[in-house]
RODONU-670807 format. One record per residue: residue in one letter; x, y, z of N, C-alpha, C in turn. Coordinates in steps of 0.1 Angstrom, whole numbers, plus 5000, padded with zeros to 4 digits. Atoms other than C-alpha are relative to their C-alpha. Example, Ala and Ser with C-alpha at 12.3 -4.5 7.8 and 13.67 -1.06 7.14 Angstrom:
a500949885000512349555078500950125000;s499149895000513749895071499250115008;
% end
This chain:
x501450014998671227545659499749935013;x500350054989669927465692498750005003;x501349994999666727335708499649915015;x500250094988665727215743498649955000;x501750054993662727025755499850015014;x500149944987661427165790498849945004;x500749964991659027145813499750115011;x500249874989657127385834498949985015;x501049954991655327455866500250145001;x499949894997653927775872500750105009;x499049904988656228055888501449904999;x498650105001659127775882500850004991;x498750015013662727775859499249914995;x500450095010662027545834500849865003;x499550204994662427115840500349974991;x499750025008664627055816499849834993;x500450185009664126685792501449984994;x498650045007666926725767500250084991;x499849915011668326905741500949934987;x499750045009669626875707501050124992;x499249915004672527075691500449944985;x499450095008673627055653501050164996;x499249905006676427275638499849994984;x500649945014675427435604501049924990;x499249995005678527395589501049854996;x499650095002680227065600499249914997;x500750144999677426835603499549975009;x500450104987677426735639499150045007;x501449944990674626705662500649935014;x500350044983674326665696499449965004;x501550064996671626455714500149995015;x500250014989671426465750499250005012;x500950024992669426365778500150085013;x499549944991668926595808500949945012;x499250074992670926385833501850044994;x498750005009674026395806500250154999;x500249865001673026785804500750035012;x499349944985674026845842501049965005;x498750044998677126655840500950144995;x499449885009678026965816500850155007;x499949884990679727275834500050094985;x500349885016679627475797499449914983;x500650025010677827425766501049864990;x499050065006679027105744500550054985;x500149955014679327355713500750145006;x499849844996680827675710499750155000;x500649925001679727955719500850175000;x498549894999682928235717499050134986;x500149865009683228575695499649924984;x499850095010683428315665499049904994;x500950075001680328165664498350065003;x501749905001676528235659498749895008;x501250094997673828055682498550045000;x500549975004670928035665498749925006;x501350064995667327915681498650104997;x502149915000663428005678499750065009;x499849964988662428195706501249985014;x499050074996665628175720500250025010;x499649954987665128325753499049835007;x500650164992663327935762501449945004;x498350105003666927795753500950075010;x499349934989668528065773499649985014;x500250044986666728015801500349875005;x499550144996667627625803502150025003;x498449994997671527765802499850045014;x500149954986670627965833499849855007;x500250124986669327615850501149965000;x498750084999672627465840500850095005;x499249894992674627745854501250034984;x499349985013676127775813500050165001;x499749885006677428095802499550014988;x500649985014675628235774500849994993;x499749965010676328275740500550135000;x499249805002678628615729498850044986;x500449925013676728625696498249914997;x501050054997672728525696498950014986;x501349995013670428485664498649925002;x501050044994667028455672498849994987;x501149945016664328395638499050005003;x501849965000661228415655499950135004;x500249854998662028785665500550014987;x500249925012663328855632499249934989;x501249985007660428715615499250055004;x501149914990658328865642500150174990;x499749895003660329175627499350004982;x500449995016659629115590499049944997;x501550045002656029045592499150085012;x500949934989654629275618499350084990;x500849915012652129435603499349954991;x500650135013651229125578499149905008;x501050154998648628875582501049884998;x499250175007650728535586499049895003;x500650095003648228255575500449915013;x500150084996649727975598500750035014;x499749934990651028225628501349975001;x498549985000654428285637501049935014;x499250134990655527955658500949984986;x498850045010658427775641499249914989;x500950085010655627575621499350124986;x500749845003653927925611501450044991;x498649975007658028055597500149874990;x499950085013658227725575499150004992;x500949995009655127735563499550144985;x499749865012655728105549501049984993;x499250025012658828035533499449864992;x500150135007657527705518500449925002;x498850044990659527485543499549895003;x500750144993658427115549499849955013;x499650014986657727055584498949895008;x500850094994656026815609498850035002;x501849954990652026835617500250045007;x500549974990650627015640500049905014;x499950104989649526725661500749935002;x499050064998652326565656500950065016;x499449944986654226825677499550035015;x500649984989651726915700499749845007;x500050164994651626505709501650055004;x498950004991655526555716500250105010;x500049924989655026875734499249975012;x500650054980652726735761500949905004;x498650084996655626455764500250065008;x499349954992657826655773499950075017;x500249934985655726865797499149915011;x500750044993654026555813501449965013;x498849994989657526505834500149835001;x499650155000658426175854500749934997;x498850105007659725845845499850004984;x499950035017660425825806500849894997;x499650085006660825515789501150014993;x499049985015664225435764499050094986;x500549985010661625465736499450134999;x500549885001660225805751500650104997;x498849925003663325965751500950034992;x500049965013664025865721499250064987;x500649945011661125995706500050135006;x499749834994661826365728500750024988;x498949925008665226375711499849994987;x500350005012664126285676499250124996;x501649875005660926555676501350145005;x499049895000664126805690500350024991;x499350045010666026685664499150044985;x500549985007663426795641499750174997;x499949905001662927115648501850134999;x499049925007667027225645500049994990;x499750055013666827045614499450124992;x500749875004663827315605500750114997;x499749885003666027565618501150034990;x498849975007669127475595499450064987;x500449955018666427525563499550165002;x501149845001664327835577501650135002;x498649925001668128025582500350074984;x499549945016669128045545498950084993;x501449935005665328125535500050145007;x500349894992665128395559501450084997;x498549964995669428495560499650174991;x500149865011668728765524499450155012;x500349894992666529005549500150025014;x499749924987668029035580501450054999;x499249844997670129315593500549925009;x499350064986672829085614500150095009;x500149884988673929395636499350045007;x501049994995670829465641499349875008;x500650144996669329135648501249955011;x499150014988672829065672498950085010;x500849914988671429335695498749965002;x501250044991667829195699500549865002;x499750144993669328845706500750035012;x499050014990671528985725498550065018;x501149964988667929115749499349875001;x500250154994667128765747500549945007;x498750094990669828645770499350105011;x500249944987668828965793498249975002;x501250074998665228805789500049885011;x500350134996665828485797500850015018;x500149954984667528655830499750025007;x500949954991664828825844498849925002;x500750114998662628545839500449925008;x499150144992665128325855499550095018;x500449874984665028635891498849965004;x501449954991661128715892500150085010;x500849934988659128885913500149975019;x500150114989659428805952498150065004;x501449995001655628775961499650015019;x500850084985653728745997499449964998;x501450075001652328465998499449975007;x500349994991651328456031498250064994;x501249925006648828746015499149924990;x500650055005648128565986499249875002;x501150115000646628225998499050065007;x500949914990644628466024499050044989;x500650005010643528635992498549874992;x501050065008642428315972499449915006;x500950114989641128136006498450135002;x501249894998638628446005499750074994;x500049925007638328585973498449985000;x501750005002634128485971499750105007;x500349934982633628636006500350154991;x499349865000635828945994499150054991;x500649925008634129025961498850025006;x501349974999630829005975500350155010;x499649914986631729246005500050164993;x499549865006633729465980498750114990;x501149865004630029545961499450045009;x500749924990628729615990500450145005;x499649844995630929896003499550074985;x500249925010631130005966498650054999;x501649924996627430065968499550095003;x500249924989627130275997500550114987;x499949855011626630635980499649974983;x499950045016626430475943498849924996;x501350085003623830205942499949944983;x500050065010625330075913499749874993;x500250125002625129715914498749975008;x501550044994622029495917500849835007;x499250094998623429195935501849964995;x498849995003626429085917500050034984;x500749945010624729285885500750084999;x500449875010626329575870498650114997;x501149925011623429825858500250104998;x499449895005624130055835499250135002;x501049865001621330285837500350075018;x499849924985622030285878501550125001;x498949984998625730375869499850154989;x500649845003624230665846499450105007;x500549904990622430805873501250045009;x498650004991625830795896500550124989;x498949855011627431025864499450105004;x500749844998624831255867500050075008;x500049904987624531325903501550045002;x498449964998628231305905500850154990;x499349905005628731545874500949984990;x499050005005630731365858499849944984;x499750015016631031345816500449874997;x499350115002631230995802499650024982;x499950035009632430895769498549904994;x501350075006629030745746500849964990;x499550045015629130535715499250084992;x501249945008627430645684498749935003;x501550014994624330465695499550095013;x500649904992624330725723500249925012;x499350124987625230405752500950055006;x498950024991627730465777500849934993;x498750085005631330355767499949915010;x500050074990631530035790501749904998;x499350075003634629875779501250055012;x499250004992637829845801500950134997;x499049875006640030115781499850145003;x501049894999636930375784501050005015;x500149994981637130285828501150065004;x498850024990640630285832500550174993;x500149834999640730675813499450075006;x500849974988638430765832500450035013;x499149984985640130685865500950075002;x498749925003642930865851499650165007;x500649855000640731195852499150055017;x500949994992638331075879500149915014;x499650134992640530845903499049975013;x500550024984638430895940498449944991;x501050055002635030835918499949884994;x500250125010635630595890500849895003;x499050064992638830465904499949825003;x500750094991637130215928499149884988;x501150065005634530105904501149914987;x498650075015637530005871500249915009;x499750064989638929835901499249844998;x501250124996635929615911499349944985;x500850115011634829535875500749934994;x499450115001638129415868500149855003;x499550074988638329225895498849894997;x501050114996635329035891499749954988;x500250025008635229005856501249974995;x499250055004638828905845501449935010;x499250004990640528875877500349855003;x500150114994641728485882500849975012;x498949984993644128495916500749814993;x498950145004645128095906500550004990;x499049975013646528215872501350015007;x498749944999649028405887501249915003;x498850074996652528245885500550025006;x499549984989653928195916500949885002;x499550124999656727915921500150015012;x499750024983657727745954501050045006;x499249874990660328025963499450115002;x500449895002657828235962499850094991;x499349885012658928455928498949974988;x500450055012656728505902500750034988;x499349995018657728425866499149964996;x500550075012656228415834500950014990;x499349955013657028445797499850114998;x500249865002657528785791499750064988;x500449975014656628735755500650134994;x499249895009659428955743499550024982;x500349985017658629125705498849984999;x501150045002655029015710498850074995;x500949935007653329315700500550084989;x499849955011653529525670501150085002;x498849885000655929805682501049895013;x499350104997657829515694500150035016;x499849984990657029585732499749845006;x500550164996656929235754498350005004;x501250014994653429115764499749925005;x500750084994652728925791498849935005;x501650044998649828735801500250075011;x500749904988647528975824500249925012;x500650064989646628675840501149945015;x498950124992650028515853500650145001;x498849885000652128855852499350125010;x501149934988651929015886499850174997;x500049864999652529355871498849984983;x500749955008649129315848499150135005;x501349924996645529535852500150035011;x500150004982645129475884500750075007;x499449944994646829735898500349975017;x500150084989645929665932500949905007;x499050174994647329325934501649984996;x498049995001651029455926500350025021;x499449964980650829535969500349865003;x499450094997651529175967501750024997;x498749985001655229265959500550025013;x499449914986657329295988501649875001;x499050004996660829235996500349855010;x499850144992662428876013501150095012;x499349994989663728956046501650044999;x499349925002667029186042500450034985;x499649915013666629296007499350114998;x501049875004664929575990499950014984;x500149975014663729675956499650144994;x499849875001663629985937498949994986;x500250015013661330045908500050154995;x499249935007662930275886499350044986;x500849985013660830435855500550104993;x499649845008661230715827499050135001;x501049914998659531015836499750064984;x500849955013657131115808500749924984;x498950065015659330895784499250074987;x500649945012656330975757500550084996;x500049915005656631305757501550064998;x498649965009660731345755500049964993;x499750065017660631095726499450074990;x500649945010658431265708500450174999;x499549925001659931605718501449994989;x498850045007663531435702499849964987;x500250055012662331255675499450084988;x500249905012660731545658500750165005;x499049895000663231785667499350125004;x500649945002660732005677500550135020;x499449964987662332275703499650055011;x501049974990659432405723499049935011;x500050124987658832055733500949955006;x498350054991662231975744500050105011;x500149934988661932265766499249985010;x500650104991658932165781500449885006;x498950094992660731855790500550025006;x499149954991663532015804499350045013;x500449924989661332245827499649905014;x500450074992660331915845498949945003;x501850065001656331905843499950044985;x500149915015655931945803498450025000;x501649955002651831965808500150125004;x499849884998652332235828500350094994;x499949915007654432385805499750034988;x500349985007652732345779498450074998;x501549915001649532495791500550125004;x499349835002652032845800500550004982;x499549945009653332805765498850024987;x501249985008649632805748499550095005;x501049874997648833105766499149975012;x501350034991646132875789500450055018;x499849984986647732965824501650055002;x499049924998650033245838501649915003;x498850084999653933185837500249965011;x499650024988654033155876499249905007;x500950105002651132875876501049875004;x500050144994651732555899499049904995;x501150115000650532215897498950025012;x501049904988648732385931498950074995;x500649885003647532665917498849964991;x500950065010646032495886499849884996;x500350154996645532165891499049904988;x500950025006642432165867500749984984;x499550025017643932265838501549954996;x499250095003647332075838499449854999;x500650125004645431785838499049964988;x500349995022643631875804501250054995;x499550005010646131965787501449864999;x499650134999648131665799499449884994;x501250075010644831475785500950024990;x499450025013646031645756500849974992;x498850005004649531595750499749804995;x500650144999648631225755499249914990;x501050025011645931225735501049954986;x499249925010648131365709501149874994;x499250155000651031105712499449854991;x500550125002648230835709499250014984;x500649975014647030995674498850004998;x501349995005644031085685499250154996;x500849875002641431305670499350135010;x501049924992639031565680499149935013;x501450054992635931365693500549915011;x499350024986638331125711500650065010;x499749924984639831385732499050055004;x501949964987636331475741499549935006;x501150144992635131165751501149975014;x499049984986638331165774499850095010;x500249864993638031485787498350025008;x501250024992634131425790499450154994;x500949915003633331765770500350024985;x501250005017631731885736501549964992;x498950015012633931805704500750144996;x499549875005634332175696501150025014;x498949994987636432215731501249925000;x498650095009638831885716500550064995;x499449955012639232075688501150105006;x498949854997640332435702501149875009;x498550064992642832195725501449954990;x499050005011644332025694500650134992;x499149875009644932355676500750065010;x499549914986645832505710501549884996;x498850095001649032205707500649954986;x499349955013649432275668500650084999;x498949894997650432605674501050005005;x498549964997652432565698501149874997;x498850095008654732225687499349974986;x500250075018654132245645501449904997;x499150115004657932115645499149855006;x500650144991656031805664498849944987;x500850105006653431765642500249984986;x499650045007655231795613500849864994;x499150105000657531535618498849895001;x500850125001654031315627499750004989;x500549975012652531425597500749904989;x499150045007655331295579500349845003;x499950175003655830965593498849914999;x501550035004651930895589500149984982;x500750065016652530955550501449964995;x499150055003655930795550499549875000;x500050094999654530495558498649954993;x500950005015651630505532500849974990;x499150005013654030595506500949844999;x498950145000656930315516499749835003;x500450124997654930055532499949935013;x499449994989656430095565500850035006;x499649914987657630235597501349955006;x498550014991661530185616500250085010;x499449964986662330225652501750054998;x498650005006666030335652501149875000;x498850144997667530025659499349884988;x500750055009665229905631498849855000;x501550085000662129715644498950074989;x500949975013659329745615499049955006;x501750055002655429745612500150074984;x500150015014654429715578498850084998;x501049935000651629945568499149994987;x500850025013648529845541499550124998;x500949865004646330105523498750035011;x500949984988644130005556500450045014;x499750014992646030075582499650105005;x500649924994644930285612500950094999;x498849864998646730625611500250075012;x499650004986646530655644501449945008;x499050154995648630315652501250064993;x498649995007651430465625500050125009;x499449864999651430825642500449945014;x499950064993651530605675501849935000;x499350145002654230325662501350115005;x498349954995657930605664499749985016;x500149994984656930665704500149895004;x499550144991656430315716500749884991;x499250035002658430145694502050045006;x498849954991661230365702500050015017;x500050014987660530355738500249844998;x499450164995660529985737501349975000;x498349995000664429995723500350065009;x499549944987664830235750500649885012;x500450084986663930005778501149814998;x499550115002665429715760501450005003;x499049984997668729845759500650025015;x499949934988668429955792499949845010;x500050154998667629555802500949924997;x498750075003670529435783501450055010;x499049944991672929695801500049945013;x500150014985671429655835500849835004;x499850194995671529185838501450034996;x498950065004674929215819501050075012;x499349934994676329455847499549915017;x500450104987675029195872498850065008;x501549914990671929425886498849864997;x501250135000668929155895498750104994;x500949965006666229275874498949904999;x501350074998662629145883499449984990;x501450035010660529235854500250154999;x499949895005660629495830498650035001;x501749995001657029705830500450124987;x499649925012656929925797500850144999;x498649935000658930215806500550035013;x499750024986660430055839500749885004;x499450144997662329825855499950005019;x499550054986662129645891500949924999;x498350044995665629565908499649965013;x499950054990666429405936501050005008;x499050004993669329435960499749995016;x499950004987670429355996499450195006;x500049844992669029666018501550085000;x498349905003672829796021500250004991;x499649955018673529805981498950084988;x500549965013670429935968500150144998;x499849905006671230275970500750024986;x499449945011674030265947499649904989;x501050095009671829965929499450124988;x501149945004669630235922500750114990;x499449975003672130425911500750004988;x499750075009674130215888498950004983;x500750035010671030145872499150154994;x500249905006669730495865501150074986;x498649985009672930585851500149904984;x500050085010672430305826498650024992;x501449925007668830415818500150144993;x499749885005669930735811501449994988;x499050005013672830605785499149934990;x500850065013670030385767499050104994;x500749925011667730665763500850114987;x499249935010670730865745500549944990;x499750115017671630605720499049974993;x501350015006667930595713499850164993;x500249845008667830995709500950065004;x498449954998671531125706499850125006;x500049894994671931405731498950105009;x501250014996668831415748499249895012;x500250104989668931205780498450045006;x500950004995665631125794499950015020;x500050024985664931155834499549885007;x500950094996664030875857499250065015;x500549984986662230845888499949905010;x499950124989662730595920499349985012;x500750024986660630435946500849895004;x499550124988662530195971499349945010;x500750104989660729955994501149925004;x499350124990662729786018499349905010;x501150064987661429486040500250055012;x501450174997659329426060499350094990;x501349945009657729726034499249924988;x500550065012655529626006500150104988;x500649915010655129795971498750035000;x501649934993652230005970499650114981;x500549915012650630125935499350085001;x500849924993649030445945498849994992;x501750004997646130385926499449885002;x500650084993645430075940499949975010;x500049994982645930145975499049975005;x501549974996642330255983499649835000;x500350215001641229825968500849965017;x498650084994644429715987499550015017;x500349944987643129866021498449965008;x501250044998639529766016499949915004;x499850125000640429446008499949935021;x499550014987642229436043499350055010;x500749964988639329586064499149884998;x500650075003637229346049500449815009;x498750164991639729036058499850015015;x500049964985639729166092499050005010;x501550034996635829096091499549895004;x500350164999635928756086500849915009;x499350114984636728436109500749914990;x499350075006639628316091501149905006;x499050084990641428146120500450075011;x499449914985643128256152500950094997;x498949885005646128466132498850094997;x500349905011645028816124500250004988;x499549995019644528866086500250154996;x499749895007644429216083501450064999;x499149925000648029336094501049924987;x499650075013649029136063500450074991;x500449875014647629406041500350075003;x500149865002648429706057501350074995;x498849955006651129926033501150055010;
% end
């Protein structure tokens, strides 16, 4: 059982305090002060084929071996992912920190305030008294103690083999946290020395043609007249209002990028957008917690705010490459729609896959557009029925694919039956794990992540849960492969990974790691490799998210307005 006390600054490894080690078995503990820590060239415990190291979020602990330059653990038991695992789904009363897990089994444990008084300790840094240091290592010393009781309570329902393999994505966690992002920050202080100036600017252009905003107002009724003249179909609630929420915008943009695009953009931006969140340390690199397991279908979830690959599309063009490297970001083309082709065996969607556009071919295999039909030719209608497929995936109904689409419910409908017909193996197999998970109680990834399912649960979220659950194992596997094969991996994005290599290695970087993406999606769906797809930026390039270019460019003429000093600011920004 193992347990460090850290410190942090933003975008920074973790400043380590001390740690505390006890072995289950013999008795012995370990107490040590960071100074005594860095004398250490490997762990004072063992960590071989032969032994189990077991911690609470254990990619925190992992990441303090990375500062010490320690060799992991071979075998990794982590209990807040597999209670994460055997309670997704469930209401837990006192939340699922290591206080939260005692308190469900019935487990004696320190106050709240108690801990949260030693946790600012630790993270206030500095000089520490004898007496502080010994109250660090005692409040450590409290929580392995926790973890020797919460082990046996918890041991009956976990699936070791199973549970090995997600610890074992905790070590490739606490990796890529350790790497980051490399950032410009050149850009970014430019940014947050002129973000007032910028937004004001940016409603201004946005304006011109639109006349949406009243100062730094929103008006909805102005932004209803813009639909009308423009034409374009917006999703209502049942009160008959305009959808205004972020989820509505950013579908939208999907359908309507050159109109709505801009405007998702700018209301982000001004309405959730902090630039001094973002974690940025003094090498430049941002890191956060990647909050591995954090959502239901056990995908990570970072904070928007600190994690440069949140909303903000746009502000990923801060990415860019340190002077003779390069980076590759490497994704799964259409991952959705092969998992859900594989998983319900269904063989008319595997073919679509195969062909290489499956929207396309799925609006030749409903009849909607001749066999000889381009994404050229038809442009219009691959992108509804791509809507649809989408839709479909996401377990939605009729009325929602109309409010997507922007037309009547009866036109939803014929679409869904139009993609009943042609994949029933498809919707059979959803059908079925919708009322498997009524019947049993709950849902399994193949590698056996669980959401639990009440007599309330959305039937959507369960027809949902196989796809991105299983895509998450995907990606995870594919993150364990990659760090353990030595590939620098920045930051996973949900079905994607940024890498990093010297400009001379990233080809076969890119390479390597495709080849390893394509062995994790086949252990996820035996026989049935998924495709990827590669963008490389080499310095002095930047990354460039094509739909936040247009922002990214504005930004940059705007910059180029202002008297920000004797350097030019715009050639900063240009992609």
């Amino acid at each position: 059982m193992v347990d460090f006390e850290y410190g942090s600054t933003p975008g920074n490894p973790p400043e380590i305090r001390c740690m505390v080690a006890r072995e289950l078995f013999s008795g012995r503990i370990v107490r040590l002060w960071e100074d005594q820590l860095r004398t250490l060239s490997k762990p004072p415990f063992s960590i071989g084929s032969q032994s189990l190291f077991v911690a609470y979020l254990a990619s925190a602990e992992l990441g303090c071996f990375k500062v010490l330059g320690w060799l992991p653990p071979e075998r990794i038991l982590d209990l807040y992912v597999e209670f994460k695992r055997l309670t997704s789904g469930i209401k837990v009363p006192a939340g699922r920190g290591l206080l939260g897990a005692l308190a469900y089994y019935g487990i004696d444990s320190i106050e709240v305030a108690e801990k949260e008084g030693m946790r600012q300790l630790a993270l206030r840094g500095g000089h520490y008294t004898g007496q502080e240091k010994g109250d660090l290592l005692d409040y450590c010393q409290t929580d392995v103690d926790a973890l020797a009781r919460l082990l046996p309570a918890m041991e009956p329902a976990i699936d070791l083999p199973r549970a090995l393999l997600r610890g074992r994505y905790m070590m490739a966690v606490a990796r890529m946290e350790n790497v980051g992002t490399p950032i410009d920050t050149k850009a970014l202080a430019t940014l947050r020395e002129h973000w007032d100036d910028i937004k004001l600017a940016l409603i201004k252009r946005l304006n011109v043609g639109r006349g949406i905003y009243e100062g730094l107002s929103f008006r909805t009724q102005r932004f209803v007249d813009y639909l009308t003249v423009s034409n374009i179909p917006w999703p209502v609630l049942e009160s008959g209002r305009p959808a205004l929420d972020d989820n509505t915008f950013r579908g939208m943009a999907k359908l309507y990028p050159a109109e709505i695009g801009p405007i998702r953009e700018l209301r982000y931006a001004l309405s959730s957008l902090r630039l001094n969140d973002l974690a940025v340390g003094s090498d430049g690199r941002n890191r956060c917690m990647l909050s591995p397991f954090m959502s239901r279908t056990g995908r990570n979830q970072p904070s928007n705010s600190k994690f440069i690959f949140g909303p903000a599309v746009w502000l990923r063009c801060l990415i860019k490459p340190a002077p003779g490297q390069a980076l590759a970001y490497i994704d799964y083309e259409q991952q959705e729609f092969g998992l859900a082709a594989a998983l319900a065996g269904d063989e008319a969607m595997m073919e679509a896959y195969r062909s290489g556009d499956p929207y396309l071919a799925f609006a030749r295999q409903a009849g909607a557009v001749p066999c000889d039909a381009t994404r050229q030719s038809h442009k219009t209608e691959r992108e509804r029925f791509k809507v649809c497929a989408l839709a479909v995936q996401y377990g939605m109904g009729a009325a929602s694919l109309a409010g997507k689409l922007g037309e009547s419910k009866a036109r939803g409908k014929s679409l869904l039956d139009l993609h009943k017909n042609t994949y029933p193996a498809y919707w059979h197999w959803s059908d079925s794990a919708e009322a498997r998970a009524v019947l049993t109680g709950a849902l399994h990834s193949t590698f056996g992540w669980t959401v639990h399912a009440d007599a309330g649960a959305n039937p959507r979220s369960l027809r949902n849960f196989p796809l991105q659950a299983n895509g998450a194992e995907m990606l995870r596997l594919a993150c364990c492969m990659a760090t353990e094969r030595g590939i620098r991996v920045c930051a996973p994005i949900h079905d994607a990974l940024l890498v990093e290599a010297p400009i001379g290695d990233i080809e076969d970087v890119v390479s390597q790691t495709r080849t390893i993406m394509r062995e994790a999606s086949e252990q996820v769906i035996p026989g049935f490799p998924l495709r990827t797809d590669t963008e490389i930026v080499r310095w002095p390039e930047r990354y460039i998210d094509p739909r936040g270019e247009a922002m990214w460019i504005a930004i940059g003429e705007i910059l180029s307005g202002l008297d920000a000093g004797p350097d030019p600011i715009c050639p900063t920004f240009v992609p």
